[in-house]
N, C-alpha and C positions, 0 to 999 in steps of 0.2 A: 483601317487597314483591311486589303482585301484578305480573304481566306489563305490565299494559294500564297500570300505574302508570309501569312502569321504560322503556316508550314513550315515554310522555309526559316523564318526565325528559330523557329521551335527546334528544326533540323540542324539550327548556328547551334544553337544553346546547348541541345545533345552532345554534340561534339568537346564543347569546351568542359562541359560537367563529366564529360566520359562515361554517359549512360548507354552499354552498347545495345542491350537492348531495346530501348527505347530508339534510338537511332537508326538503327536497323527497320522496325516496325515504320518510322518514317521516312526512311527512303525507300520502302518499299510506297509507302504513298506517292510520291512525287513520282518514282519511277511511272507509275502510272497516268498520272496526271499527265507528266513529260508526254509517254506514247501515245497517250490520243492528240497532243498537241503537234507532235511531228507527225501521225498520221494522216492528218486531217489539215496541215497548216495553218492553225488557228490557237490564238492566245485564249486561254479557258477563261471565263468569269464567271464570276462566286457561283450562279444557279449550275454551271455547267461542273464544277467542281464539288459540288453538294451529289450529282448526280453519278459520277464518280466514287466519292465516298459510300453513297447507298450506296453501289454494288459491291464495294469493296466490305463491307459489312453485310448484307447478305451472304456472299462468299466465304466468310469466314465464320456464318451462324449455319451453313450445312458444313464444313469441314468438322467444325466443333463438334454435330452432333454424329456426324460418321465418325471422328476420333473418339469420342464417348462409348459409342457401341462396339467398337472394334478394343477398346480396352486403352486404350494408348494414351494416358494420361500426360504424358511428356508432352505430345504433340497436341493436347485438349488445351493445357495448360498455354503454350505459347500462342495458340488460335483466341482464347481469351484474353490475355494482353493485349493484341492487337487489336480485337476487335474492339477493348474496351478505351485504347488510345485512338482509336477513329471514331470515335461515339463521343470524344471531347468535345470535335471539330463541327459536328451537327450538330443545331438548334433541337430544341426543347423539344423532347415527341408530342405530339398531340394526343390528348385522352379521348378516352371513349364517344364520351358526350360530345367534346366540341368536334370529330373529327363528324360525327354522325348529323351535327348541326352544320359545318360545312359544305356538308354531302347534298344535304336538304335544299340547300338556299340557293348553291350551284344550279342545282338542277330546276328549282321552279325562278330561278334565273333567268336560265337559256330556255324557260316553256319547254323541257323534254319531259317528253309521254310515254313512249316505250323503248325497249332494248334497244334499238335503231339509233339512237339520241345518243349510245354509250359514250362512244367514239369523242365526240362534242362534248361530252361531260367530263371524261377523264383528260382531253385536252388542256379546259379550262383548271383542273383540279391539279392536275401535276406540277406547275409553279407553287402551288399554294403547299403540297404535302408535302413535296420533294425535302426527303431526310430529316421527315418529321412523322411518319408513318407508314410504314409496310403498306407498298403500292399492289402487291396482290389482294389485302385484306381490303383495300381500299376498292378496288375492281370488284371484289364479292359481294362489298358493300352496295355501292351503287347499281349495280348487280338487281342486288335483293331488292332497293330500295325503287326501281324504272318497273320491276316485274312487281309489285304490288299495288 
């Protein structure tokens, strides 16, 4: 079953158990998914709905922490639910180690030598991490990893 399929069940299911928060939290998923599909005229498949979901969790990991600092528990509160009912739907994060071993093997893969190579590296890398690891920490990494 694709992903964007097991949403949409998940979205039936909601409904008939009369979870409204949970419900809510996923049509707010779909509604998105839905808009880049009508944007762009194109049916999403799982990698491009993976990519979706990372942002849509990012999104929701600075709102958190801006509601945290601003005091606003109410709204920390409901940016945690969601973020933690979209953290269902992506694979397993990657640890430390093995994201650092991916990093490695990519790149004396493709024979990249310096900064220049990034570009080609994070290409090849983004199917592989995509909502399985924070693609910033992942760019710092490879980063670190071309400049030594």
């Amino acid at each position: 079953m694709s992903l964007k399929a097991r949403i949409q069940d998940d979205v039936k299911n909601a409904m008939r158990s009369h979870e409204r928060d949970r419900l809510a939290a996923l049509r707010l998923v779909t509604a998105a998914i839905k808009q880049i599909e009508v944007d762009k005229r194109i049916e999403l498949n799982d990698e491009q709905v993976l990519a979706v979901l990372d942002k849509m969790v990012k999104q929701r990991r600075e709102s958190l922490g801006l509601f945290e600092k601003a005091g606003r528990e109410d709204l920390a509160e409901k940016e945690r639910f969601e973020l933690d009912l979209i953290q269902t739907y992506l694979p397993e994060p990657l640890g430390a180690d093995e994201l650092a071993a991916l990093i490695l093997g990519t790149i004396e893969g493709l024979g990249a030598s310096s900064i220049r190579d990034m570009g080609q590296v994070m290409s090849a890398l983004r199917g592989q991490v995509q909502g399985r690891a924070d693609m910033k920490a992942v760019s710092q990494a490879v980063k670190d990893q071309l400049n030594s």
